[in-house]
N, C-alpha and C positions, 0 to 999 in steps of 0.2 A: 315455674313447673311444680304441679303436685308432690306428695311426697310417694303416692303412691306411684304414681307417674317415673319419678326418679327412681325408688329401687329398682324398678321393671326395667329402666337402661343399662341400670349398673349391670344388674343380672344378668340383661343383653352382654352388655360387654365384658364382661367374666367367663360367659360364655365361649367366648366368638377367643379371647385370648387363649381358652381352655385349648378350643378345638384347635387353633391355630397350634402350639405346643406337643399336640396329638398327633398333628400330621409329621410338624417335623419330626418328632420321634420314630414315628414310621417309616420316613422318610430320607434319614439318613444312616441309625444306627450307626457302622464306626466308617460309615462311607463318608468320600468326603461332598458338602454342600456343594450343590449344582443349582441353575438358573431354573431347570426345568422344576428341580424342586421348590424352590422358592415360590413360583408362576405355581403350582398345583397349592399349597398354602394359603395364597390370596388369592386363588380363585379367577385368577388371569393366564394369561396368553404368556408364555415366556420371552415373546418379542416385546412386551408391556416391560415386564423387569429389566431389559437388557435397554429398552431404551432412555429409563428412569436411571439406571448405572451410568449412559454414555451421554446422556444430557444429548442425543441428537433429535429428541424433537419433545415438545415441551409435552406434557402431562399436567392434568388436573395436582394440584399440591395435594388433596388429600390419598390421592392411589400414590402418590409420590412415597407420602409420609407412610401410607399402610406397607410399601414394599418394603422400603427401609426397618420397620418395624420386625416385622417377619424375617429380615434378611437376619439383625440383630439377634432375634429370640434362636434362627437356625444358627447361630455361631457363623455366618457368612464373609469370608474377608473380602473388604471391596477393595478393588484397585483404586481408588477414588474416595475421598469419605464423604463427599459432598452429591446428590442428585440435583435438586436445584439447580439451574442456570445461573450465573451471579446477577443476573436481572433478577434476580428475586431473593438473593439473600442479600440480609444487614451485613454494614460495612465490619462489624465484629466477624464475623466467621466466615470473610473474604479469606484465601487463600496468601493475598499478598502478591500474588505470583500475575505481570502479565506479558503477553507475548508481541510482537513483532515480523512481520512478512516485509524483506526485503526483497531486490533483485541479486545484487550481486554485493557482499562484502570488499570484495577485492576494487569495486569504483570509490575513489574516494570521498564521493559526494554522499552517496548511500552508507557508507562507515563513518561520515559526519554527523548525518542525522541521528545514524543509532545510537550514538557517542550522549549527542544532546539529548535523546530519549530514555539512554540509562540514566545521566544525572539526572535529570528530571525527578524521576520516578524513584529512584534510590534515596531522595530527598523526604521520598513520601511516604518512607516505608515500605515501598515494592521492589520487589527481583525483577528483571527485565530477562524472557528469553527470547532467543534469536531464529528465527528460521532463515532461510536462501531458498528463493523460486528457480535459481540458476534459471532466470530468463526462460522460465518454464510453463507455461499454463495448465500442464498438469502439474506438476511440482509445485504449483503455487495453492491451487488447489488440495493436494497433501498436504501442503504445510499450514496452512488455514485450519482442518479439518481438525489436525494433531493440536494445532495449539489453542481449540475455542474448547478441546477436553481437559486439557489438562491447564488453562490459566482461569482468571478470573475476568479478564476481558484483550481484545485483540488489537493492534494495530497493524495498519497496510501502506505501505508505500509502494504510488503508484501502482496499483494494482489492475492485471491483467484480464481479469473475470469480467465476467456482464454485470449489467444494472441489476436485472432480475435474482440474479446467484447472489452479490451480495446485498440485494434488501432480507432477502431468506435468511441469510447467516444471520445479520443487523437484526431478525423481529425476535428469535431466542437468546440472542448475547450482545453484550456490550461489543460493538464494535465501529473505531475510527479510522476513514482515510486520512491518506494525504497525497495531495497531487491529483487526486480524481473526484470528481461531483458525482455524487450518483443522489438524486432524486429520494429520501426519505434517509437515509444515511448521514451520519453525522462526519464531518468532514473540514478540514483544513485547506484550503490552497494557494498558491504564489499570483499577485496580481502581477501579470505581465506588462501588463500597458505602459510602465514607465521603463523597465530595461530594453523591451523589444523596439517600445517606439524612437527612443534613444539611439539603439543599433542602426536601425531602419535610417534614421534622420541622418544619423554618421554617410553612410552608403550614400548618400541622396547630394548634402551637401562635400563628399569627395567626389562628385561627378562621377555614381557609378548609374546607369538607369535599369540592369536587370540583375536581380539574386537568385542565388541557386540553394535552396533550403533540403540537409542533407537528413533527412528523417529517421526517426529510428525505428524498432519494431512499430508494429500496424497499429496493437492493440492494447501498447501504453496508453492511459489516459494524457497521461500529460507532451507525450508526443501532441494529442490532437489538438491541445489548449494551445500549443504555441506555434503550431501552423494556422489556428485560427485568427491568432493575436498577430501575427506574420503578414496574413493577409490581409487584415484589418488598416495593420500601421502601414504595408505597401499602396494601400487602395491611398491612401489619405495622400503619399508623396509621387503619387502616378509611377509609381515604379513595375517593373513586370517584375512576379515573381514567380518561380518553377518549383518543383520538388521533386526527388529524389530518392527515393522507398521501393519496400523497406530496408532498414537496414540493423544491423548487431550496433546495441551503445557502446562499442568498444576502440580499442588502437586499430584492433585489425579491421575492425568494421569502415572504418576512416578511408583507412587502404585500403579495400575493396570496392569505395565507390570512385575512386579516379578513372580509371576506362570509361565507364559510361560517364562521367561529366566531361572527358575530352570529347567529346563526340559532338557536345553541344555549350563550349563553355561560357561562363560570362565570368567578369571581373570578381565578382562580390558571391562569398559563399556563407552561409551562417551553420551550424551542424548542429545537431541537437542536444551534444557535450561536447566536454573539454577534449573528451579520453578521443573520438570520432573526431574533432578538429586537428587536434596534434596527431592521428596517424594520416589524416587527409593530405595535414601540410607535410607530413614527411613524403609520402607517394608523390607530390607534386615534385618537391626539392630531388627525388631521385630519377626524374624525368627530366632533369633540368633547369625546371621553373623556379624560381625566386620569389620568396614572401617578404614584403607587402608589393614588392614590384609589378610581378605578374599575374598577381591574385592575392587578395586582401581577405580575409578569414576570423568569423566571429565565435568564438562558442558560449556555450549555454553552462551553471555553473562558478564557475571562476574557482577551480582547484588548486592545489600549491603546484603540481605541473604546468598550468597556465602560468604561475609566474615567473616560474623559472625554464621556459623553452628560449628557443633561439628562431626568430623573435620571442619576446614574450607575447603570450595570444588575450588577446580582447576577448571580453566574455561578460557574459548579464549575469550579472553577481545574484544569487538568491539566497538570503543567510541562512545557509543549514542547522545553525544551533537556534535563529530563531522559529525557523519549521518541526526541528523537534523537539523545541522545549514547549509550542505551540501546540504539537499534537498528545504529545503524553498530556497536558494540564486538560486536552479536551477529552481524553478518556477517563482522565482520575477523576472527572468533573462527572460522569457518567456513573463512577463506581461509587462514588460517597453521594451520589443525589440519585436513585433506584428510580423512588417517583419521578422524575422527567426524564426517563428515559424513552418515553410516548413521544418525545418532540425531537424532532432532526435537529443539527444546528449546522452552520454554514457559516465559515470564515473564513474572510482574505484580506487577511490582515498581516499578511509577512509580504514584502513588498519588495520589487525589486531595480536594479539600477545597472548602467552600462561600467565597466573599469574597464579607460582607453588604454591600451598596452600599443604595442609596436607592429601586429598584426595586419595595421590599417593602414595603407596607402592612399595615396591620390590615383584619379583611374587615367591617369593620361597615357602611360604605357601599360597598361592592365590586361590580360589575353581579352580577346573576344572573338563568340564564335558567329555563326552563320543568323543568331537574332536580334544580335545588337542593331543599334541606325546607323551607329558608325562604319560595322563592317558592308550594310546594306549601302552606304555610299561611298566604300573606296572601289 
């Protein structure tokens, strides 16, 4: 560049600072800074500065930077001192800070993972915060929204949102599943194929021939994964399989599906947890019924209450602390490499396995109802 060239810009920008300094003077005198003012200084829309503050939707970096400038020169306190999305700031002036969308704290499978997601991350130099969807889809949603402004990038277990909602979060912030494949998203999840098909094989060879698969809400992802893998492994051992939806992943949810599975029972029940199998077999036991005698009961999990029920309950172990020491490494992996954040990743690499507990009987005195062959030939 010329040199005549160059004073001309300087002067340009001498200027442009001058004016900018001028408005705010005018601007605020001993009032205090507002957004509208700011927006009237750089010559924007105030919904421009409010949304370069909230990082809810990306901006050009240089009106990013001009706002910030202007906000500074008006004496502006920002609740936030970052605009940028951490998609785009260096690991230097990362906040440290990142957050987590649970279901429920009080399961103790989802207070495992978090467990292995703070060490993780606390290893790495990051705070870990916590949200609870309380089994909410709007609250998951709030909590989502809170935590991609104030961290530096998010994680979600099994999370209840569509594909569409979370590629949109995913294309302005660092953000990792677990437990759900969404299509462009970067993500972790449990290969079923050797605990289910393991469960499945159990059921098969104790001469049960129909399951009763007790579901949980509609719109977990990971509910769908193992009613898929369900029927996968039953097609393979000609088993009939049913389901039972939806329902609450909880004690009480357990207990509330016994009426409708007396209506139509079979031997063999698998649940979509621990927490859902152990209130199932107590509803059963306060009808009368007897575990593994008159029904044999698998869950999903394998929590410290699995090992200490009466029976102790069978269940497809999926190691929690290798899921989330799996998934924080695949966001910290996201927040120190900016440039590949363009690329989804996709792992299923925590793997899982049947733990035979006392649960499991032989079906020869097993209830059966009206579609078993057996009852169809007494």
């Amino acid at each position: 560049m010329g040199r005549v060239a160059l004073k001309e810009r300087r002067n340009s920008q001498s200027h442009r600072a001058n004016h900018i300094e001028t408005v705010a003077r005018r601007s605020t005198g001993l009032k205090k800074v507002t957004i509208r003012d700011i927006a009237k200084a750089a010559g924007v829309a105030p919904s421009t500065v409010s949304r370069a503050f909230n990082s809810t939707e990306r901006l050009s970096s240089d009106t990013t930077r001009r706002i910030y400038e202007i906000a500074e020169r008006m004496g502006y306190v920002l609740p936030n001192a970052d605009a940028d999305s951490a998609q785009d700031r260096p690991v230097a002036s990362l906040r440290r800070l990142v957050g987590i969308v649970v279901t429920d704290l009080t399961d103790p499978y989802c207070a495992a993972v978090t467990h292995a997601v703070e060490h993780e991350c606390f290893g790495h130099g990051f705070s870990l915060v916590v949200s609870e969807s309380r089994d909410s889809l709007a609250w998951e949603r709030m909590a989502l929204d809170t935590l991609l402004r104030q961290c530096d990038g998010v994680m979600m277990l099994a999370p209840r949102m569509g594909g569409p909602e979370l590629r949109e979060a995913a294309g302005d912030h660092p953000l990792v599943l677990a437990n759900r494949n969404v299509k462009g998203v970067s993500n972790i999840v449990v290969d079923l194929s050797g605990g289910v098909g393991q469960a499945v094989n159990l059921f098969a060879v104790r001469g049960y021939e129909r399951i009763t698969y007790l579901a949980g809400p509609s719109q977990l992802g990971d509910d769908a994964a193992r009613w898929r893998q369900l029927e996968s492994s039953c097609e393979e051992q000609g088993l009939e399989l049913r389901r039972l939806w939806p329902g609450e992943p909880t004690f009480e949810g357990g207990r509330d599906y016994v009426d409708k599975y007396l209506e139509d029972p079979t031997g063999a029940v698998i649940a979509y947890n621990d927490q859902m199998a152990l209130g199932f077999m107590a509803a059963l036991r306060e009808r009368g019924f007897t575990i593994p005698d008159d029904c044999s009961v698998i869950g999903f999990n394998d929590d410290l209450a699995a090992r200490t029920s009466m029976p102790p309950l069978t269940s497809v172990r999926m190691s929690a602390d290798e899921l989330g020491a799996g998934l924080a490494r695949l966001l910290l992996h996201r927040l120190e490499r900016p440039q590949e954040n363009g690329e989804a990743a996709s792992y299923a690499a925590v793997t899982s396995s049947l733990v035979l507990r006392g649960s499991v009987g032989k079906a020869t005195n097993a209830i059966r109802g009206a579609g078993s062959s057996a009852a169809n030939q007494s």
